[in-house]
C-alpha positions in Angstrom: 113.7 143.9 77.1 117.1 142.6 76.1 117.7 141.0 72.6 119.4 138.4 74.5 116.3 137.6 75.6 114.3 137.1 73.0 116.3 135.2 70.9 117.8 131.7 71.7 121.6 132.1 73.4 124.4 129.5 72.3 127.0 128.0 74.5 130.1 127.0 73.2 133.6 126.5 74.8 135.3 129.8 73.1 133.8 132.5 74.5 134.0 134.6 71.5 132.1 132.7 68.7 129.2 132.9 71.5 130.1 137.1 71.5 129.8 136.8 67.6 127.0 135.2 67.6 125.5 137.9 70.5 126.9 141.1 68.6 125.0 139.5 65.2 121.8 139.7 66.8 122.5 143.3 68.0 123.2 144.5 64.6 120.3 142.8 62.9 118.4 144.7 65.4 119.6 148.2 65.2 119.5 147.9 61.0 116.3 146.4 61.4 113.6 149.1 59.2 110.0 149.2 58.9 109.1 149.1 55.0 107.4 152.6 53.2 104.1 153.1 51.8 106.5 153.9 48.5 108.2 150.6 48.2 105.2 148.8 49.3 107.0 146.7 52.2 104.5 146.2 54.9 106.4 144.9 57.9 109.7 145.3 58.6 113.4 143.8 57.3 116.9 143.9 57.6 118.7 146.6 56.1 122.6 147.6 56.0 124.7 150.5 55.3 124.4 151.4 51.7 121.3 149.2 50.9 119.7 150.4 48.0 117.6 147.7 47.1 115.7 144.3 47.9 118.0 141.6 46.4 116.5 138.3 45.9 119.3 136.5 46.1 120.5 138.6 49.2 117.4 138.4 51.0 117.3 134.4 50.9 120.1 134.6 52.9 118.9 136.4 55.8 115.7 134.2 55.9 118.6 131.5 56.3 119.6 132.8 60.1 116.3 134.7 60.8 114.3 131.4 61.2 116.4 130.9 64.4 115.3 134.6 65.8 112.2 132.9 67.6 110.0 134.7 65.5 111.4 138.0 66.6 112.1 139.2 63.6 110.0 137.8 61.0 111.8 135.9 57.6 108.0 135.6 56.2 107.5 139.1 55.2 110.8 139.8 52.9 110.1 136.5 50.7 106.0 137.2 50.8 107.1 140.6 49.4 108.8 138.8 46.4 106.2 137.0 45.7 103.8 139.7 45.5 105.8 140.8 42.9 105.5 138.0 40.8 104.4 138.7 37.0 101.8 137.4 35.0 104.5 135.8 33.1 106.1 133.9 36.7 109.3 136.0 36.4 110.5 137.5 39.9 113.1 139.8 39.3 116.3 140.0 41.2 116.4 143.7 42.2 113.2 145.7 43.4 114.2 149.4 44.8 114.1 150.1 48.1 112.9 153.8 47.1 109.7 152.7 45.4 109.5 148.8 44.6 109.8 149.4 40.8 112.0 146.4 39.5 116.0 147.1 38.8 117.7 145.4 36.1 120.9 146.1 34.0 121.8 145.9 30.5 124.1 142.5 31.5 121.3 140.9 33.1 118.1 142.2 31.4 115.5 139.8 32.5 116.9 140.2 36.6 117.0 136.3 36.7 119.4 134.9 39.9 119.4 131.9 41.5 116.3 130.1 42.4 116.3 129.8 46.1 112.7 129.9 47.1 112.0 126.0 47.4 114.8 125.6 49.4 114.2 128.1 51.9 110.7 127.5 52.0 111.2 123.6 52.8 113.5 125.1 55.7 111.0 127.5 56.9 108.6 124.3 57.5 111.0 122.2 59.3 112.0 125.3 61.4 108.9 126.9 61.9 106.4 124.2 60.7 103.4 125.6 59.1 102.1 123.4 56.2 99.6 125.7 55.0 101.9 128.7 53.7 103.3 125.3 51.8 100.2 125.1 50.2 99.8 128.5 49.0 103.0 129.0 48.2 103.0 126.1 45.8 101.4 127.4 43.1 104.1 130.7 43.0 107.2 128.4 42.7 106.0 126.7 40.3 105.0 129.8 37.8 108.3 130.9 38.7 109.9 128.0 37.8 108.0 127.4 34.0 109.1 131.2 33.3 113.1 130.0 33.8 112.2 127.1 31.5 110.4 129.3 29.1 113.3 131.8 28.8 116.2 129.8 30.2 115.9 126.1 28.9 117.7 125.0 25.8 117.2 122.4 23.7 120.3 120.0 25.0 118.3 119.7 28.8 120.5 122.9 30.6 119.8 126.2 30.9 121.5 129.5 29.7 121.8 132.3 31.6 124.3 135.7 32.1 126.9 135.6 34.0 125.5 138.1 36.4 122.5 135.8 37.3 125.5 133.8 39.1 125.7 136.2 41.9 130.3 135.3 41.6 131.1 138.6 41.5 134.3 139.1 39.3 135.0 136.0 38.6 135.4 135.9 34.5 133.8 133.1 33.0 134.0 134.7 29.2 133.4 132.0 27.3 130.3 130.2 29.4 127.3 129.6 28.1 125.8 126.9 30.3 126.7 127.5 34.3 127.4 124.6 36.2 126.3 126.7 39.4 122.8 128.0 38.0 121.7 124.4 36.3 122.6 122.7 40.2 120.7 125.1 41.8 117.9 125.0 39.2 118.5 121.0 40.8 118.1 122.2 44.1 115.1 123.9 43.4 113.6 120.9 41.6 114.4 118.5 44.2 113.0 121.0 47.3 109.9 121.0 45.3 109.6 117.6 45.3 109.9 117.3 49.0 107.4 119.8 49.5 105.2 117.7 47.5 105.8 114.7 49.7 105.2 116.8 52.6 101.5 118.2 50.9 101.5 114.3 50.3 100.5 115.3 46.6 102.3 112.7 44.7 102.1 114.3 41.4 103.7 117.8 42.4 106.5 115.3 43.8 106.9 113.0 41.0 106.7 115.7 38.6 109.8 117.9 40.2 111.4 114.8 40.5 111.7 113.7 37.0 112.7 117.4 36.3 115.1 116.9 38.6 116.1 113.5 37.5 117.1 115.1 33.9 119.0 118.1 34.8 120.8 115.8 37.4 121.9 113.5 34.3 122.8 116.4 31.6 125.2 117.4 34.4 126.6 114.5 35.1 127.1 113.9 31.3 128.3 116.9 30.1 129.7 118.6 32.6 131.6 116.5 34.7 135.2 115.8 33.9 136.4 112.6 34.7 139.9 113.2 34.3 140.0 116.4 36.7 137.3 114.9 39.0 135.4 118.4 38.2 132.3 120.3 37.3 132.6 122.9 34.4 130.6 125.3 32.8 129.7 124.6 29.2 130.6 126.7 26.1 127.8 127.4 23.1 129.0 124.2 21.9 128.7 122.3 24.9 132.5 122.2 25.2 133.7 122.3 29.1 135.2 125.5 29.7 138.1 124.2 32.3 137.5 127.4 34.7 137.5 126.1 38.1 135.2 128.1 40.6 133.3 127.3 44.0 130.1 127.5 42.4 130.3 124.1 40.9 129.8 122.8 44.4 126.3 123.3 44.1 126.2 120.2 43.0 127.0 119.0 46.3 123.9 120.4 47.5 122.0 119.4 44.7 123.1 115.5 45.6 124.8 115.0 41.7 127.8 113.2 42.2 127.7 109.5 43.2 130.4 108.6 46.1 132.8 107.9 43.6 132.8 110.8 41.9 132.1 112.7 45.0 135.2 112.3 46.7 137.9 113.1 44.0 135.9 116.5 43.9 135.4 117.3 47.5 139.5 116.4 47.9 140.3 119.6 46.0 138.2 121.6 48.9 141.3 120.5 51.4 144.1 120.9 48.7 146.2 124.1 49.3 146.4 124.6 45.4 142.9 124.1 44.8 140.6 125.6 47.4 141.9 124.6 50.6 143.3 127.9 51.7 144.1 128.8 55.5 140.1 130.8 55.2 138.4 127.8 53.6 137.0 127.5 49.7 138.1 131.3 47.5 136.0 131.6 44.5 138.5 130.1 42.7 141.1 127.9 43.3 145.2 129.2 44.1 146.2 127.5 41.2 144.7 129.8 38.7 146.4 132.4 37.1 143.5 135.0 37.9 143.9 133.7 41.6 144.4 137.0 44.1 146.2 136.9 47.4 144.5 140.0 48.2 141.4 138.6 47.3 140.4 141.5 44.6 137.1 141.4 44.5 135.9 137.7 44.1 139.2 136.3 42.5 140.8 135.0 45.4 138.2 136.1 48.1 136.5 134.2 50.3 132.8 134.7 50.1 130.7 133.6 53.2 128.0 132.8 51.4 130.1 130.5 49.1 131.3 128.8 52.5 127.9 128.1 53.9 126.8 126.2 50.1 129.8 124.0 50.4 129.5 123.4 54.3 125.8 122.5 53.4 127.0 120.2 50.5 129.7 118.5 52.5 127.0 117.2 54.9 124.9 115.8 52.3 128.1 113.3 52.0 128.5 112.8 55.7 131.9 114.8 55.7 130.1 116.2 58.7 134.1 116.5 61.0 135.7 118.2 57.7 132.4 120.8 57.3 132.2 121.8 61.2 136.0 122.2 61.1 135.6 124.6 57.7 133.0 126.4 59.2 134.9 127.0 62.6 138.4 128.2 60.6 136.3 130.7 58.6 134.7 132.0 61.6 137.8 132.6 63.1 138.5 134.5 60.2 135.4 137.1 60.4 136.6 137.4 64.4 140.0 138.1 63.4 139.1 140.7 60.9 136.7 142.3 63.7 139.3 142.3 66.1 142.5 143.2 64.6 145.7 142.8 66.4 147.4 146.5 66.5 145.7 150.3 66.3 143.2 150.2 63.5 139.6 149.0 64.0 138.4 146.3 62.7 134.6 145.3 61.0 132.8 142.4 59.6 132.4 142.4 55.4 131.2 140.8 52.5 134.3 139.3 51.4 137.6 137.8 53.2 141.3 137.1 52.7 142.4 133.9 51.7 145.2 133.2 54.0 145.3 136.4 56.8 142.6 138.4 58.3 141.4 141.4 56.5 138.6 142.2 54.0 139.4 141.2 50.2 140.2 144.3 48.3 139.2 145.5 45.0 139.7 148.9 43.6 137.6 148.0 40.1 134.2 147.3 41.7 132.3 150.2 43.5 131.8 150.3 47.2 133.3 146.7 47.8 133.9 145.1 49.5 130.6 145.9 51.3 130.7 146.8 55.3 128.6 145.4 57.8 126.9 143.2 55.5 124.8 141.3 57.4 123.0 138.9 54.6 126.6 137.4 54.8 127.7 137.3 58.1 124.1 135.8 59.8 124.9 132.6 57.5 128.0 132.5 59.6 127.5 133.3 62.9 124.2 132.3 63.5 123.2 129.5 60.7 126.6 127.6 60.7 126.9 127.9 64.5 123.7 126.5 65.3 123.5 124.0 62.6 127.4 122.5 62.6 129.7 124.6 64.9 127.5 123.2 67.9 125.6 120.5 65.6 121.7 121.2 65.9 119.5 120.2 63.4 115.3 120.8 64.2 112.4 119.5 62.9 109.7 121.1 64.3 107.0 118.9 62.1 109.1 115.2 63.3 109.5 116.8 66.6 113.0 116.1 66.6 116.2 117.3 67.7 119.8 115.9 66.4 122.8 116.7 67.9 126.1 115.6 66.0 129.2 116.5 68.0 132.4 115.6 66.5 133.5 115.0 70.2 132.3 115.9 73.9 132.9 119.6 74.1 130.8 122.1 76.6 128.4 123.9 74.2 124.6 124.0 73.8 121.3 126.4 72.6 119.1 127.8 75.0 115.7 128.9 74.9 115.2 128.0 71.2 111.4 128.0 70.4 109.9 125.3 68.6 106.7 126.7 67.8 105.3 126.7 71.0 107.6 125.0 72.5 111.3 126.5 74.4 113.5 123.8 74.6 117.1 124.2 76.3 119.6 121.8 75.4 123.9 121.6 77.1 126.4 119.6 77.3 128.9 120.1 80.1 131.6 117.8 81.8 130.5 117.3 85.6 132.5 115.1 88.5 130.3 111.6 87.1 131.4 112.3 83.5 129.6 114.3 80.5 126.4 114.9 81.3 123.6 116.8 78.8 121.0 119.1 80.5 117.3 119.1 78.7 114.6 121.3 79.4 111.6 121.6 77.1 107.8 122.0 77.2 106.4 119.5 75.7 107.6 116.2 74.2 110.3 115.5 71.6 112.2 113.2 70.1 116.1 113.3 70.9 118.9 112.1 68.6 122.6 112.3 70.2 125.8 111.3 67.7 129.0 111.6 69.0 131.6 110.5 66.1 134.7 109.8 68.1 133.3 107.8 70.2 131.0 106.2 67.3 127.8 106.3 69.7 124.2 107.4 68.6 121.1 107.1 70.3 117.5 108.2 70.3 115.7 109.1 73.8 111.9 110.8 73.7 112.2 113.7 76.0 109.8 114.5 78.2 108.1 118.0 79.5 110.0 119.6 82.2 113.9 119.1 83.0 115.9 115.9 82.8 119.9 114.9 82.1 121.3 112.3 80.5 125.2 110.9 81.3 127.1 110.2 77.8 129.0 107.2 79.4 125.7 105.6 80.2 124.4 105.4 76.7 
């Protein structure tokens, strides 16, 4: 049986994001590796060239696109196996090896602390694949987890402390930090996911108890680390001075919903200014006007970091700047094709790190084997996540039984044969001689929400079992 076939196919109007997205899938499949009585993986995940262990950080990422594989390939079993990892103490550790499971730190980041991802994903997980009971026993591992990062990590001032490396920004030199901006918003996220996993156990104290947590760090961040003169997040020294080093990782705050409007939309500005971060390839680690800034990329100092690009796509739709996120997410995807498909003799492939304003890989000649080939954790975000979720402009909730479609404008693209539990549903837009017309097939009942924002229409239709169409000019 084809892949093709058992995962859901895209439609979209340039033929070769849809052949990105295919060739994705095809990869994913041929590094896909059953786990070893040694490392104690049962069940099989997603391997690379050169992988030499189970990243946490990493491996959150590929449960990011994997949820749209129709359960072909499995995101459960590479989170379940961090969790059966998880000490008396609550820590989870960052690296475990993929030789014999035995946990991998280094002397910069001794405890293996990086960033707390699990509520998130888990909160997606539901909405994607809807199962409210792994909720519940997951529950009580997030939250052990999350008491040994307050035990170790807290200080006294609200925020917490932790290496450099636990920031997963590569080269980026942040000497004199002491208090991440990036690791306290995602320490947000996590809070606030946990709270909304409590509202969907309907257990009100788990909710109102993330939420306070949440509530404080979001207020310490505010206070201390915004600057209201650069309209910027900055890491904190030992003495809670702001450290004035600009880098992408304070959009986390985006996601983490920290500024108010106001605030919000001096700081998103810099994402389109050329001499902040809005290069050609959208959002380098850190912005073209700093001295350490790398038109080569080297390393993280310049690059552009898909990763990086999904967080601050996701963040710019929590402030509806839906048009400017699609149209970030579609630039930086013609960046990945253009590096894949160079125009001359040499062959192209897909990496873990991009030029800022030409197609190529960033380079680096200080860190070993980077940037990394073929690495997939990265390039699923892309070409899978972003071009289900704002390319075409699909968002599923399995549990609500709903479906919403933004589109920027009409444009012939669509998903088919995405499962929803048990449940295929097909879904296309496509200009016929009465007009624009969207094709819907689906076995069973949903709920149907279509925003087109040029022509500032939005509706909601139930759709029923079987095949039906719907003409845009009729809404």
């Amino acid at each position: 049986m084809l892949i093709k076939d058992m995962v859901p196919s895209v439609h979209f109007y340039d033929q070769d994001f849809v052949d990105m997205y295919d060739r994705t899938w095809v990869w994913i499949d041929e590094y896909w590796v059953q786990g070893t009585k040694e490392n104690g993986f049962s069940g099989s995940y997603l391997s690379y060239p050169g992988k030499e262990t189970f990243n946490q950080f990493h491996e959150c990422m590929v449960a990011l696109f994997l949820v749209y594989s129709n359960q072909t390939y499995s995101p459960f079993p590479i989170i379940d196996y961090f969790y059966s990892k998880q000490e008396e103490s609550g820590a989870i550790r960052s690296d475990y090896s993929i030789e014999d499971g035995s946990v991998q730190v280094t002397a910069e980041n001794p405890e293996g602390v990086c960033p707390p991802l699990f509520a998130y994903i888990e909160h997606g997980f539901y909405h994607k694949i809807g199962n409210k009971k792994r909720l519940k026993e997951i529950v009580p591992i997030l939250e052990l987890h999350f008491d040994w990062l307050k035990d170790n990590f807290l200080r006294e001032n609200g925020l917490y402390s932790v290496p450099v490396e636990a920031c997963m920004l590569g080269n980026v030199s942040r000497e004199s930090m002491y208090y991440p901006v990036d690791f306290n918003a995602q320490l947000a996220v996590n809070a606030l996911y946990l709270s909304a996993i409590g509202d969907i156990l309907n257990d009100k104290e788990l909710s109102f108890r993330y939420k306070r947590l949440y509530f404080s760090l979001k207020t310490r961040i505010n206070s201390l680390m915004w600057d209201p003169d650069d309209f910027f997040y900055y890491d904190l020294d030992v003495k809670e001075k702001r450290t004035k080093r600009k880098h992408i990782g304070a959009y986390w705050t985006l996601l983490a919903e920290i500024p108010n409007e106001e605030r919000a939309d001096g700081f998103i500005a810099h994402l389109s200014d050329p001499k902040m971060f809005g290069t050609e390839n959208p959002f380098p680690t850190i912005p073209v006007s700093d001295a350490d800034f790398s038109e080569n990329g080297n390393g993280y100092r310049g690059g552009v970091v898909p990763f990086n690009t999904y967080m601050v796509v996701k963040g710019l739709e929590q402030y509806n700047q839906f048009e400017f996120a699609r149209e970030c997410a579609i630039r930086h995807l013609y960046f990945i094709l253009d590096t894949l498909h160079p125009e001359g003799e040499e062959t192209g492939d897909v990496w873990e790190a991009y030029l800022p304003g030409k197609e190529g890989p960033s380079i680096c000649k200080d860190i070993p084997n980077f940037p990394k080939r073929r690495f997939i954790p990265m390039l699923g975000l892309i070409t899978i996540t972003l071009m289900i979720e704002d390319i075409i402009g699909l968002v599923i909730s399995l549990p609500r039984k709903t479906v919403d479609w933004t589109m920027t404008s009409l444009e012939a693209m669509g998903i088919e044969g995405l499962s929803l539990k048990r449940n295929k549903i097909t879904i296309l837009s496509n200009k016929q001689a009465r007009g624009w017309e969207i094709r819907l097939e689906s076995e069973k009942l949903y709920y149907f929400t279509i925003e087109i924002l040029a022509e500032k229409k939005k509706k909601t239709l139930p759709i029923p079992s079987g095949k039906c169409s719907m003409l845009i000019d009729k809404l």
